[in-house]
mmCIF file as Biopython writes it, N, C-alpha, C and O atoms, coordinates in Angstrom:
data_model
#
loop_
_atom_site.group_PDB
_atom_site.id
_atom_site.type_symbol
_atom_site.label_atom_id
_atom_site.label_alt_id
_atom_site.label_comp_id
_atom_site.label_asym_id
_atom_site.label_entity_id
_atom_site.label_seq_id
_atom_site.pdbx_PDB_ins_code
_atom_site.Cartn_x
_atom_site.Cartn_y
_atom_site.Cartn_z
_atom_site.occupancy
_atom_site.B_iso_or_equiv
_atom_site.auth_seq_id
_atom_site.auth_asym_id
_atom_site.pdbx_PDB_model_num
ATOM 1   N N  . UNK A ? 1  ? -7.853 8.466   -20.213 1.0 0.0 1  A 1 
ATOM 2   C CA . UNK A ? 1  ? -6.628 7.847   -19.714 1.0 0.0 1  A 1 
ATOM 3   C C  . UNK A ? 1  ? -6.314 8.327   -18.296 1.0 0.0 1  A 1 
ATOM 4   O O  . UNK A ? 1  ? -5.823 7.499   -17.529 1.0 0.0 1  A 1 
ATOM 5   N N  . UNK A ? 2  ? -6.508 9.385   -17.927 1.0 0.0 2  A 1 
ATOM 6   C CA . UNK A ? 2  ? -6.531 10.042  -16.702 1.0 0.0 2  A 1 
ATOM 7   C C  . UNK A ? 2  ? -7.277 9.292   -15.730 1.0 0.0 2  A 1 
ATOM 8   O O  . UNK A ? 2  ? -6.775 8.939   -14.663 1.0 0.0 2  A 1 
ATOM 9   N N  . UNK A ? 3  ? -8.715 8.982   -16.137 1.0 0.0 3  A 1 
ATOM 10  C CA . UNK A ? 3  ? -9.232 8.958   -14.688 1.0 0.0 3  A 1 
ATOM 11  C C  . UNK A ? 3  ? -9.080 7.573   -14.543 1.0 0.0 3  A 1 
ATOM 12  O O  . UNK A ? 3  ? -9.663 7.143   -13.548 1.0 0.0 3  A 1 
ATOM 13  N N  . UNK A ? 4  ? -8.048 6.110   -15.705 1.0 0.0 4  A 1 
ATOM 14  C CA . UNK A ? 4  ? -7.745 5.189   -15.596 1.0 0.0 4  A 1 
ATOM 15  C C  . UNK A ? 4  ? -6.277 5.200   -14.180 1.0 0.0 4  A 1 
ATOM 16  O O  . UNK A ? 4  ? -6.140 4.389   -13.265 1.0 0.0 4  A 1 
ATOM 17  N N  . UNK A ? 5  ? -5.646 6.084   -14.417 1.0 0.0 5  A 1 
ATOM 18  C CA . UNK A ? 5  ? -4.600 6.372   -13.577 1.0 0.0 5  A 1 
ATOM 19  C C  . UNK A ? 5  ? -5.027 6.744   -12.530 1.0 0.0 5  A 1 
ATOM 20  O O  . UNK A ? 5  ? -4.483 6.217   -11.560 1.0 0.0 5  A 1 
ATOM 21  N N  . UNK A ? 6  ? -6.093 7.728   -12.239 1.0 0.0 6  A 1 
ATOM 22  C CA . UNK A ? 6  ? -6.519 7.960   -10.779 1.0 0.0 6  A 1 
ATOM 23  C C  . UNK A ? 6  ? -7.043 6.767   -10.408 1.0 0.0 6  A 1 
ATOM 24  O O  . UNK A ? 6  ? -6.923 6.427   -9.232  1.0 0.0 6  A 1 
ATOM 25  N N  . UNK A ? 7  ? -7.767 5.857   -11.413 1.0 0.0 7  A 1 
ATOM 26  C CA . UNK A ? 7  ? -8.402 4.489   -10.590 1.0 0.0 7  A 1 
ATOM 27  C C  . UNK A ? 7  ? -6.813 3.001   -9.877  1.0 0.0 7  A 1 
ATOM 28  O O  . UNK A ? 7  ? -6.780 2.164   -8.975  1.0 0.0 7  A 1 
ATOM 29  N N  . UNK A ? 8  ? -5.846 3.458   -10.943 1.0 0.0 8  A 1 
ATOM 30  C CA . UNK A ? 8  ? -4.694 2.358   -10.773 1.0 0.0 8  A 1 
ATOM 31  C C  . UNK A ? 8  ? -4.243 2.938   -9.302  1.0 0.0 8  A 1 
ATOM 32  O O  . UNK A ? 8  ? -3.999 2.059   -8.475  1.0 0.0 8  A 1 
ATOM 33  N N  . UNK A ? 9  ? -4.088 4.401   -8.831  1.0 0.0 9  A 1 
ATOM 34  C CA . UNK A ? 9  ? -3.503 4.453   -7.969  1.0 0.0 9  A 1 
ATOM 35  C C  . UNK A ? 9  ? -4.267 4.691   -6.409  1.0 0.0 9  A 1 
ATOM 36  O O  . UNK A ? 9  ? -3.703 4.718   -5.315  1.0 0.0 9  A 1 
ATOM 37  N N  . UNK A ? 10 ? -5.702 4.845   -6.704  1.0 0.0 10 A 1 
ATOM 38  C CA . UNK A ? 10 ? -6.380 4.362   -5.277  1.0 0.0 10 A 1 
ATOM 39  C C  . UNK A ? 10 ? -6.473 2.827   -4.987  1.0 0.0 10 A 1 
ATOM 40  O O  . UNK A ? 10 ? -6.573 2.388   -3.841  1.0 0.0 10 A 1 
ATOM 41  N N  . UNK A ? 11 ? -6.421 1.795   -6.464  1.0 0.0 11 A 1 
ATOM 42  C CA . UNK A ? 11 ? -6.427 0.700   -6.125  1.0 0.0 11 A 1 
ATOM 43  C C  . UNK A ? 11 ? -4.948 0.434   -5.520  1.0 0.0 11 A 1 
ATOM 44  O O  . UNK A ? 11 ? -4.760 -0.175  -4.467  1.0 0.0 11 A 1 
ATOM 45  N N  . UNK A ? 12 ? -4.024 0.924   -6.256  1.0 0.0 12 A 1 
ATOM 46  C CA . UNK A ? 12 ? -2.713 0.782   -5.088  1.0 0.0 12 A 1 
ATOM 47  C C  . UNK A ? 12 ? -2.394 1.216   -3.811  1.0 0.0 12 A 1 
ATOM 48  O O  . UNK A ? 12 ? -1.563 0.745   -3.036  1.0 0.0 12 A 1 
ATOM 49  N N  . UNK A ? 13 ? -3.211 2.256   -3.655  1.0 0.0 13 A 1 
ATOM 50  C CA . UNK A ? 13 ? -3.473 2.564   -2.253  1.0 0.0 13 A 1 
ATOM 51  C C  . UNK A ? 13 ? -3.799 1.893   -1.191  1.0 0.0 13 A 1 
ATOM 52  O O  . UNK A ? 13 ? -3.210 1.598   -0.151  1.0 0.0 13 A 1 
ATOM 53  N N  . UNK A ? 14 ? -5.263 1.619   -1.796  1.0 0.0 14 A 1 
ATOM 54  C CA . UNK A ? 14 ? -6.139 0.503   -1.055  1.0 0.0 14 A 1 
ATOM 55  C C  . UNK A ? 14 ? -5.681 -0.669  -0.912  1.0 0.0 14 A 1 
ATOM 56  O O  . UNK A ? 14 ? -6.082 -1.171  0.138   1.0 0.0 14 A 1 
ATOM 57  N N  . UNK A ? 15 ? -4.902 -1.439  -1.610  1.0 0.0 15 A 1 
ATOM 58  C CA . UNK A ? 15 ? -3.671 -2.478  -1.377  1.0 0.0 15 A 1 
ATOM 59  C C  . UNK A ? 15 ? -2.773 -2.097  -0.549  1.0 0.0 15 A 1 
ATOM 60  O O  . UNK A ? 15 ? -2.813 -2.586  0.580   1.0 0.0 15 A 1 
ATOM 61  N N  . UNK A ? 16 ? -1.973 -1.358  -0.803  1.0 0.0 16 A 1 
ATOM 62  C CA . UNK A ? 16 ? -0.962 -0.996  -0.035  1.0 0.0 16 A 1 
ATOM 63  C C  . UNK A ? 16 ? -1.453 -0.643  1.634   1.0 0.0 16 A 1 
ATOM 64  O O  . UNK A ? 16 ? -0.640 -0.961  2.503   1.0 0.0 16 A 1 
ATOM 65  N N  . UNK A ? 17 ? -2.499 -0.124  1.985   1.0 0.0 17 A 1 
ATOM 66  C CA . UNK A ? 17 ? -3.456 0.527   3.122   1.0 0.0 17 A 1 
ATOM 67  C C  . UNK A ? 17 ? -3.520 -1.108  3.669   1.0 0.0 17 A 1 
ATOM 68  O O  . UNK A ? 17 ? -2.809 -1.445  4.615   1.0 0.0 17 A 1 
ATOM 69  N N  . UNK A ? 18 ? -4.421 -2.073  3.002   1.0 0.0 18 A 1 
ATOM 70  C CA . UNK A ? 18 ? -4.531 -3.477  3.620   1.0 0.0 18 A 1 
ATOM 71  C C  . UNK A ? 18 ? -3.648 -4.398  3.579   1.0 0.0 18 A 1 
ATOM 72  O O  . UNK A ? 18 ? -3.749 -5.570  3.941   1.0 0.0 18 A 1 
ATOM 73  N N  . UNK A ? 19 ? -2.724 -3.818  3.105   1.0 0.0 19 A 1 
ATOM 74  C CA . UNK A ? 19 ? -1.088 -4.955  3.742   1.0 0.0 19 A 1 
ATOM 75  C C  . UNK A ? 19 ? -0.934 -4.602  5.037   1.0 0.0 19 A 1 
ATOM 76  O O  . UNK A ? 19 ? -1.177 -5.249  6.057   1.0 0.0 19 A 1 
ATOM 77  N N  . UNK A ? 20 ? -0.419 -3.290  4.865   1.0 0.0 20 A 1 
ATOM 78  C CA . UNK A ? 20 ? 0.007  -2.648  6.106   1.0 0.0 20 A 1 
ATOM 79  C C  . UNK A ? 20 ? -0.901 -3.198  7.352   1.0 0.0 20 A 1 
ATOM 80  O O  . UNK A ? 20 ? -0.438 -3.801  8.320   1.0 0.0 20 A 1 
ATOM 81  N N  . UNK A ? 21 ? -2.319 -2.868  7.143   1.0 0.0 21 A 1 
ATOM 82  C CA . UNK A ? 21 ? -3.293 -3.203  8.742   1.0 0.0 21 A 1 
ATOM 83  C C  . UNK A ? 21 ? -3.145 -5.245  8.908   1.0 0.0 21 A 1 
ATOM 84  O O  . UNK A ? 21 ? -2.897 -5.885  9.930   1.0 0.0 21 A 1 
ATOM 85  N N  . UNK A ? 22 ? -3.352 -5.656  7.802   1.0 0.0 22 A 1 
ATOM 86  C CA . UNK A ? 22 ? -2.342 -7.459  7.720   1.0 0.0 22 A 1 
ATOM 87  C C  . UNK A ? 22 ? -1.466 -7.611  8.505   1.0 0.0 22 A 1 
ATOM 88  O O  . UNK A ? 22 ? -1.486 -8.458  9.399   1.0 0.0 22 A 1 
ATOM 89  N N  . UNK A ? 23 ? -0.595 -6.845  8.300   1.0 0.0 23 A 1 
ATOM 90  C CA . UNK A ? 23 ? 0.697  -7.117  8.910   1.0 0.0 23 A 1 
ATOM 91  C C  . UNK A ? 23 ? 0.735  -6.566  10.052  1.0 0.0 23 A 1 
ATOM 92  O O  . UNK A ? 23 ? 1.523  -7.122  10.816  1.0 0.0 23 A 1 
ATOM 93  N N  . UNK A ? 24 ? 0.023  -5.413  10.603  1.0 0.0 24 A 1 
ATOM 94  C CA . UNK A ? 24 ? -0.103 -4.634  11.819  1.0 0.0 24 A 1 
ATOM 95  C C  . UNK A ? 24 ? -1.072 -5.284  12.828  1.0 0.0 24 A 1 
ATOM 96  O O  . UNK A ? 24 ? -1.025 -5.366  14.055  1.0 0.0 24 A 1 
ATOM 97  N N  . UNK A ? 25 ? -2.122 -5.797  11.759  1.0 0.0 25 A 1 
ATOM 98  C CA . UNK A ? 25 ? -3.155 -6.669  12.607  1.0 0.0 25 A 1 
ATOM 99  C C  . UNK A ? 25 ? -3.723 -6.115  13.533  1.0 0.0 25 A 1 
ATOM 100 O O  . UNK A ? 25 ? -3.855 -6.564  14.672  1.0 0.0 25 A 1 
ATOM 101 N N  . UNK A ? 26 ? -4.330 -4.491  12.874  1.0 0.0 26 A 1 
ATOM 102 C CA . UNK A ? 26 ? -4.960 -3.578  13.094  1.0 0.0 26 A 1 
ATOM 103 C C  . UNK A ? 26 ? -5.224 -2.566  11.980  1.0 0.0 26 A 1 
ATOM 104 O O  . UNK A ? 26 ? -4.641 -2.658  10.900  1.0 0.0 26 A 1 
ATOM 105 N N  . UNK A ? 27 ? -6.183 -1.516  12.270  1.0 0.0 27 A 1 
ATOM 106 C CA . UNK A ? 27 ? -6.565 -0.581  11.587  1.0 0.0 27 A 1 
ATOM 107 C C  . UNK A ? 27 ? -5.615 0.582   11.547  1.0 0.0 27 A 1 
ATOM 108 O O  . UNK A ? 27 ? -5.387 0.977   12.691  1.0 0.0 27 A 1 
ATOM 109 N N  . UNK A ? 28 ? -5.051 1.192   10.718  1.0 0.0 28 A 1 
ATOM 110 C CA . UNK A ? 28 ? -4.510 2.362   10.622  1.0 0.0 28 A 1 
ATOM 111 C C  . UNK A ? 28 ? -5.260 3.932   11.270  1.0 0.0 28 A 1 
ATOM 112 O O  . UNK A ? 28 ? -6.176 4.555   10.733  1.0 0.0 28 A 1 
ATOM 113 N N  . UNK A ? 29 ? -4.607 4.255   12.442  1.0 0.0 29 A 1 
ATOM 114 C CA . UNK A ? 29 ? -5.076 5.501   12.641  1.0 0.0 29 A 1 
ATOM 115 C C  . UNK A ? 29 ? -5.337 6.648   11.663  1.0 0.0 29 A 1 
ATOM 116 O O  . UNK A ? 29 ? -4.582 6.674   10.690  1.0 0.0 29 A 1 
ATOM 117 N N  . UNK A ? 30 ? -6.320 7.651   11.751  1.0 0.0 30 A 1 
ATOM 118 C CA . UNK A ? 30 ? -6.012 8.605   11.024  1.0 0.0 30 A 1 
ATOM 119 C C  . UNK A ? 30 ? -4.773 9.388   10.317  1.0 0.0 30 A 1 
ATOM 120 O O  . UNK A ? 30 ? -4.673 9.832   9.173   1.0 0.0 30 A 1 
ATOM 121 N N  . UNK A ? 31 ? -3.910 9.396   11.360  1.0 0.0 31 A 1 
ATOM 122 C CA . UNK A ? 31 ? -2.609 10.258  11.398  1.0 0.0 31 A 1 
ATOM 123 C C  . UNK A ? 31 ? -2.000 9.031   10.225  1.0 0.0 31 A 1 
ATOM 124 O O  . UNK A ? 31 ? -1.826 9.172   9.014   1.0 0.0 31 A 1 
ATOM 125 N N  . UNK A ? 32 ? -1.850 8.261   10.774  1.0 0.0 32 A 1 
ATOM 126 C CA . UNK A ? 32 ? -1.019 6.783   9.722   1.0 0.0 32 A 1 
ATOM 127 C C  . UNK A ? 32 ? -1.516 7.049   8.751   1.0 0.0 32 A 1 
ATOM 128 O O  . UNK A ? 32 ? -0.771 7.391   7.833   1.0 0.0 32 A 1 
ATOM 129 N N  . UNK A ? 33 ? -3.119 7.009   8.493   1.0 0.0 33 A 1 
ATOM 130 C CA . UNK A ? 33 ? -3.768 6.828   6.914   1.0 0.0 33 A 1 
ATOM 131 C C  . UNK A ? 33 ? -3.331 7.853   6.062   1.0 0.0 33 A 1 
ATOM 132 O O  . UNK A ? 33 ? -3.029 7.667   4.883   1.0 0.0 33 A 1 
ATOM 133 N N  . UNK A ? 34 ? -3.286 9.122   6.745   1.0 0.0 34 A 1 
ATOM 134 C CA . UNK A ? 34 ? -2.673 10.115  6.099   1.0 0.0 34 A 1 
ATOM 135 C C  . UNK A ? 34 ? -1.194 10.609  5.619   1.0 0.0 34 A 1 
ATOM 136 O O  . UNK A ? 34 ? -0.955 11.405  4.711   1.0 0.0 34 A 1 
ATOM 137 N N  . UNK A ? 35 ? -0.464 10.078  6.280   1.0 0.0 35 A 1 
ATOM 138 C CA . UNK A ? 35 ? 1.041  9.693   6.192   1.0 0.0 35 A 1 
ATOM 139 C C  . UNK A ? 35 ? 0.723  8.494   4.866   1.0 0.0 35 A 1 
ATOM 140 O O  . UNK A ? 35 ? 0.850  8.944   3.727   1.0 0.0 35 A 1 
ATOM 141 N N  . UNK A ? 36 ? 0.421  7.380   4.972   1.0 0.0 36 A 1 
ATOM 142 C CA . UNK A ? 36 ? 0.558  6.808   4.098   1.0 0.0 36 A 1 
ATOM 143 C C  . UNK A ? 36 ? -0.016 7.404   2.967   1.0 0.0 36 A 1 
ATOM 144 O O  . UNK A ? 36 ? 0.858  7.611   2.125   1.0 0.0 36 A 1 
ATOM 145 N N  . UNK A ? 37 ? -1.058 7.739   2.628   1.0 0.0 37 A 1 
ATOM 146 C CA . UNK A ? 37 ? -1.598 8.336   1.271   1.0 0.0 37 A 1 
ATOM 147 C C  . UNK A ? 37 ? -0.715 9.348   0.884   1.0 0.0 37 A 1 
ATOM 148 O O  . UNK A ? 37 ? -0.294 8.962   -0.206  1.0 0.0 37 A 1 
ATOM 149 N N  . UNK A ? 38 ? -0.196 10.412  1.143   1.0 0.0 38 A 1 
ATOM 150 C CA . UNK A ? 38 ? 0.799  11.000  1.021   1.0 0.0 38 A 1 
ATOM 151 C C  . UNK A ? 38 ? 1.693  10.675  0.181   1.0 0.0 38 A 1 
ATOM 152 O O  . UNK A ? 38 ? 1.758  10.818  -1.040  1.0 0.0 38 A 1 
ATOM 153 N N  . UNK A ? 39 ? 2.585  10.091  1.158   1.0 0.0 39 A 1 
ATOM 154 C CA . UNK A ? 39 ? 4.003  8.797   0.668   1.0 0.0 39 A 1 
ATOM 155 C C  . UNK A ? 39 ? 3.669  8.149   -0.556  1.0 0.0 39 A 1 
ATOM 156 O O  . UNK A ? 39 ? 4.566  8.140   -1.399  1.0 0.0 39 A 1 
ATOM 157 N N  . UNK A ? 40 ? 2.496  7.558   -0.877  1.0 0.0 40 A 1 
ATOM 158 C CA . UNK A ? 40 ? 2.077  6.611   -1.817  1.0 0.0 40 A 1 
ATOM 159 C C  . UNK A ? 40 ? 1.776  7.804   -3.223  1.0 0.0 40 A 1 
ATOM 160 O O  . UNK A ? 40 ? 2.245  7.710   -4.358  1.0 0.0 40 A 1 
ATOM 161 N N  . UNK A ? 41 ? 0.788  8.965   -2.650  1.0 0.0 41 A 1 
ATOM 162 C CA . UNK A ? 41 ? 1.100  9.946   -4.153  1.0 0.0 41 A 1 
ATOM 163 C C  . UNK A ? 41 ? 2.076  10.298  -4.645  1.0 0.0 41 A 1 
ATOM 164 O O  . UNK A ? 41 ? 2.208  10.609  -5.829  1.0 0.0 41 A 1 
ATOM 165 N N  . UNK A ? 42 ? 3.185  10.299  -3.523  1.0 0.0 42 A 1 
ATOM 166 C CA . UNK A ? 42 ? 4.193  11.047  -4.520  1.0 0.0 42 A 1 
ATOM 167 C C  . UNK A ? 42 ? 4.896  10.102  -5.356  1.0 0.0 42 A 1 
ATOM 168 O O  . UNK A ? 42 ? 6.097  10.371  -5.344  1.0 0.0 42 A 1 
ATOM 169 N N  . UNK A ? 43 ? 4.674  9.285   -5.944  1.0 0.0 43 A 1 
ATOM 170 C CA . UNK A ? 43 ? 5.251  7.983   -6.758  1.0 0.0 43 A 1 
ATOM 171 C C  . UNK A ? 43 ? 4.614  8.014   -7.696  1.0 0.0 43 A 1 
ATOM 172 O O  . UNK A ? 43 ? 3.523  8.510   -7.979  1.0 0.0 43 A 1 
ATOM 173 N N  . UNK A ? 44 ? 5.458  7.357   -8.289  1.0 0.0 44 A 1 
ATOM 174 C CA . UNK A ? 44 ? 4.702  7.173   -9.918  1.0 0.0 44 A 1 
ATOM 175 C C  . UNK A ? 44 ? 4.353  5.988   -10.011 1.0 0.0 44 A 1 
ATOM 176 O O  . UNK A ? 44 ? 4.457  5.188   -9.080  1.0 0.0 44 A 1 
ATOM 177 N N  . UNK A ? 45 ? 3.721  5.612   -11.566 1.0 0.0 45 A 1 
ATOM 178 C CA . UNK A ? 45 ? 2.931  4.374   -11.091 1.0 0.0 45 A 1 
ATOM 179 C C  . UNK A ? 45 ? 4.053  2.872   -11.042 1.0 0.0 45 A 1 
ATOM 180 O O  . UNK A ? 45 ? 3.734  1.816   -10.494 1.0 0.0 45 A 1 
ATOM 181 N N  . UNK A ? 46 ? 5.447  3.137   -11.790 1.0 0.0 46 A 1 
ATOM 182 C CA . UNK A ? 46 ? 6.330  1.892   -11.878 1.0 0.0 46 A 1 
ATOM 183 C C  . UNK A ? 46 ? 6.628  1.894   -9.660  1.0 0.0 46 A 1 
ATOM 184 O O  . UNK A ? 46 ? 6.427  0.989   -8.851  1.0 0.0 46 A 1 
ATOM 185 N N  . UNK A ? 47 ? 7.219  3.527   -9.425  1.0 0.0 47 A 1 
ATOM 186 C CA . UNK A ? 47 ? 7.376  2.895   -8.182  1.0 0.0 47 A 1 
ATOM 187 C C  . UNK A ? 47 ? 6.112  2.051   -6.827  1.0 0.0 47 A 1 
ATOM 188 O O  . UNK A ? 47 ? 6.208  1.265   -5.884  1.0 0.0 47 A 1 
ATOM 189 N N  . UNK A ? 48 ? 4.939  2.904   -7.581  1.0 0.0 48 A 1 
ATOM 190 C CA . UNK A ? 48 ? 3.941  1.885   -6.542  1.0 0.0 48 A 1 
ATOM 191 C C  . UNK A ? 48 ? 3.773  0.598   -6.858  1.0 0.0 48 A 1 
ATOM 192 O O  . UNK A ? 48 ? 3.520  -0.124  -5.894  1.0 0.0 48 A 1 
ATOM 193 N N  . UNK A ? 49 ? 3.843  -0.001  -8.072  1.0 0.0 49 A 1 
ATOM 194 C CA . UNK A ? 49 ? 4.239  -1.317  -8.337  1.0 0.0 49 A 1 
ATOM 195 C C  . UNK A ? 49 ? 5.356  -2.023  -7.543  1.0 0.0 49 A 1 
ATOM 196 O O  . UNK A ? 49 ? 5.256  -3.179  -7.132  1.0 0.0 49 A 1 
ATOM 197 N N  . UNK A ? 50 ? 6.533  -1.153  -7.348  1.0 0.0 50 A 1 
ATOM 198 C CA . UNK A ? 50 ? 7.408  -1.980  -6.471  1.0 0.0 50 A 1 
ATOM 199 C C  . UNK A ? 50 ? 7.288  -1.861  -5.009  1.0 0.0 50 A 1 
ATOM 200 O O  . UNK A ? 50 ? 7.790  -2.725  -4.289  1.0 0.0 50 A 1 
ATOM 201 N N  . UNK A ? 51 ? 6.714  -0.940  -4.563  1.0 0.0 51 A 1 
ATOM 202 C CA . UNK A ? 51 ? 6.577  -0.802  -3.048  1.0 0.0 51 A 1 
ATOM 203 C C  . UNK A ? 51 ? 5.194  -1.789  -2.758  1.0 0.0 51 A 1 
ATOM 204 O O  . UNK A ? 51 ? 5.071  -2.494  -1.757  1.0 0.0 51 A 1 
ATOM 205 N N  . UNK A ? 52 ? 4.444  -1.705  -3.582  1.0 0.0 52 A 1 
ATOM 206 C CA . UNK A ? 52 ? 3.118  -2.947  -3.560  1.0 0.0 52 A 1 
ATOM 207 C C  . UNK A ? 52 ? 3.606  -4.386  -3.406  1.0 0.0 52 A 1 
ATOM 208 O O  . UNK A ? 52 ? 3.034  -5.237  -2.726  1.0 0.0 52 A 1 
ATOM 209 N N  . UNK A ? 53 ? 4.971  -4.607  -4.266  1.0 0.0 53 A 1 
ATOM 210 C CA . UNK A ? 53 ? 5.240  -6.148  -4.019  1.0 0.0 53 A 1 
ATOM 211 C C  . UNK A ? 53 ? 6.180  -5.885  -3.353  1.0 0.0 53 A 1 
ATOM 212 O O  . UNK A ? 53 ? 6.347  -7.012  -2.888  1.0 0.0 53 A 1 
ATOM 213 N N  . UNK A ? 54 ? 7.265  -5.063  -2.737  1.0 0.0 54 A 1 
ATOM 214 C CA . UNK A ? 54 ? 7.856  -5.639  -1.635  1.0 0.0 54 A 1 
ATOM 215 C C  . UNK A ? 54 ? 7.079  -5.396  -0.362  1.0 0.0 54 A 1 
ATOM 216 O O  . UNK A ? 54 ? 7.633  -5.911  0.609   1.0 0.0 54 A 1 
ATOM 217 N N  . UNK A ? 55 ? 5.893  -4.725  -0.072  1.0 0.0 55 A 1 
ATOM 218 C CA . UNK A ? 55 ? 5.318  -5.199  0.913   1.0 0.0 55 A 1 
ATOM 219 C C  . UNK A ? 55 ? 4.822  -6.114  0.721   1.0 0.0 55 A 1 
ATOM 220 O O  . UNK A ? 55 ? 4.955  -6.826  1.717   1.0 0.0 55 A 1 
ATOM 221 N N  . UNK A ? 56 ? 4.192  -6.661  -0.129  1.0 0.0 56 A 1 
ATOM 222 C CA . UNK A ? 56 ? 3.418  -8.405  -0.292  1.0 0.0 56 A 1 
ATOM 223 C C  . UNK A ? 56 ? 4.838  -9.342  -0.130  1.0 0.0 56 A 1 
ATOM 224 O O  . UNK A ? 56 ? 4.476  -10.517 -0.075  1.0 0.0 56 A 1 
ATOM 225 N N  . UNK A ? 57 ? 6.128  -9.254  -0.047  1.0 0.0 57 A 1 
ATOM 226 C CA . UNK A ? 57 ? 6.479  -9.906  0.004   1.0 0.0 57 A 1 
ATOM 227 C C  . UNK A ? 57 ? 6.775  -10.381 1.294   1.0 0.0 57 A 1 
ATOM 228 O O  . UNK A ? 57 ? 6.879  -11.525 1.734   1.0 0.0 57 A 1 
ATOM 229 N N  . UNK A ? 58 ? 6.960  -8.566  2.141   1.0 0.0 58 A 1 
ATOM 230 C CA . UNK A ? 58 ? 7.286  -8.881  3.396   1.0 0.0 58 A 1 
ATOM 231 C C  . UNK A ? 58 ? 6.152  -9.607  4.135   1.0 0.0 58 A 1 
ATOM 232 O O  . UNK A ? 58 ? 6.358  -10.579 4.861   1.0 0.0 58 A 1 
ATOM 233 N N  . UNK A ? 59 ? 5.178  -9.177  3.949   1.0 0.0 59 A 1 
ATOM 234 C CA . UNK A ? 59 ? 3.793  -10.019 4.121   1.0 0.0 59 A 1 
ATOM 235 C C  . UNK A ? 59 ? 4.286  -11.197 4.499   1.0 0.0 59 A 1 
ATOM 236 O O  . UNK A ? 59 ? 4.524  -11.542 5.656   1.0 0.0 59 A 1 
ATOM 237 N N  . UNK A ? 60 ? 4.479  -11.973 3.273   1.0 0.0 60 A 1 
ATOM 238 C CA . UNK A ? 60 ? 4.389  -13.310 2.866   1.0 0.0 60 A 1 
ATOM 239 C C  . UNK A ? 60 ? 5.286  -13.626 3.777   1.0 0.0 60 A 1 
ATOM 240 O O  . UNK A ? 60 ? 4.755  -14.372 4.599   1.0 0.0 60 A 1 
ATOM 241 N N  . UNK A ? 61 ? 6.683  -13.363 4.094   1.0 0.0 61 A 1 
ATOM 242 C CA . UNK A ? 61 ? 7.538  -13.579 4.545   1.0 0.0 61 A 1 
ATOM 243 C C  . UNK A ? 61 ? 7.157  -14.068 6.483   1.0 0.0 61 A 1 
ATOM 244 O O  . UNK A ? 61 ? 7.256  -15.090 7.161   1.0 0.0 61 A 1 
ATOM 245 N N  . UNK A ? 62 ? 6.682  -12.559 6.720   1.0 0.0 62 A 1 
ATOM 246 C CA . UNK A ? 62 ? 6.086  -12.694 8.050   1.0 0.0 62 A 1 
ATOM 247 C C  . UNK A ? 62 ? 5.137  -13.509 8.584   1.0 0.0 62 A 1 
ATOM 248 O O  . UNK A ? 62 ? 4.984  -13.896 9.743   1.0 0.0 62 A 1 
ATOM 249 N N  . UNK A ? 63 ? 4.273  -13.801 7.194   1.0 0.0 63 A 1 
ATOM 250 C CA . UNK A ? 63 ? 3.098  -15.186 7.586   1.0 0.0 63 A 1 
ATOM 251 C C  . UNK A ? 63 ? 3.535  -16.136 7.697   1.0 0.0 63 A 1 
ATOM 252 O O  . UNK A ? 63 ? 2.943  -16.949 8.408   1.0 0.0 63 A 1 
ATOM 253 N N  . UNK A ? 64 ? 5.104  -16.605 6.887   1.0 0.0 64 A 1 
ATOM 254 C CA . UNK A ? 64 ? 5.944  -18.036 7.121   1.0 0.0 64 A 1 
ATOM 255 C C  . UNK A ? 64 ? 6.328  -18.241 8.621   1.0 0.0 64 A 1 
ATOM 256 O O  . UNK A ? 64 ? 6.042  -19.267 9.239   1.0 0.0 64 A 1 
ATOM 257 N N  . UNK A ? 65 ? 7.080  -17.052 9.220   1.0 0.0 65 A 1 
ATOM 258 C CA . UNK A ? 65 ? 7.223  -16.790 10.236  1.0 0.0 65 A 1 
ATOM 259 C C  . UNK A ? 65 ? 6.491  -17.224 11.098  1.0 0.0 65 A 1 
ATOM 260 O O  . UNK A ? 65 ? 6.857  -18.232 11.702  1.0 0.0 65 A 1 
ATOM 261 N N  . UNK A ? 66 ? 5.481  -16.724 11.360  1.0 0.0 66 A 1 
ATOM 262 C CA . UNK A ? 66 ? 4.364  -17.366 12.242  1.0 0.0 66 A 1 
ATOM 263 C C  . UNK A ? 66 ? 4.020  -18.585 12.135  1.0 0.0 66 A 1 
ATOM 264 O O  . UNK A ? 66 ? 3.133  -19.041 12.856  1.0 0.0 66 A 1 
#
């Protein structure tokens, strides 16, 4: 069950990592990548679920935009 949870939360990572460069419309520096991984461990898995879709939303939002 463990190493199911370490897999849910690099895949939320790795989501969360390619919104961000989407929306930046660039690559995340080192310093950023590390700030973000950070931020993103200290959550549990209900809150990376919600920070995953309100960035997909802002996403979405910003692609209307354009």
């Amino acid at each position: 069950m463990m190493e199911h949870q370490t897999e849910d939360r690099a895949y939320t990572l790795d989501e969360i990592h390619g919104l961000l460069e989407s929306g930046l419309q660039r690559e995340l520096n080192p310093k950023e990548n590390g700030i973000v991984s950070k931020w993103i461990a200290s959550f549990d898995k209900e809150d990376r679920i919600v920070v995953l879709n309100m960035f997909k939303e802002l996403l979405n939002k910003h692609k209307r935009i354009d």
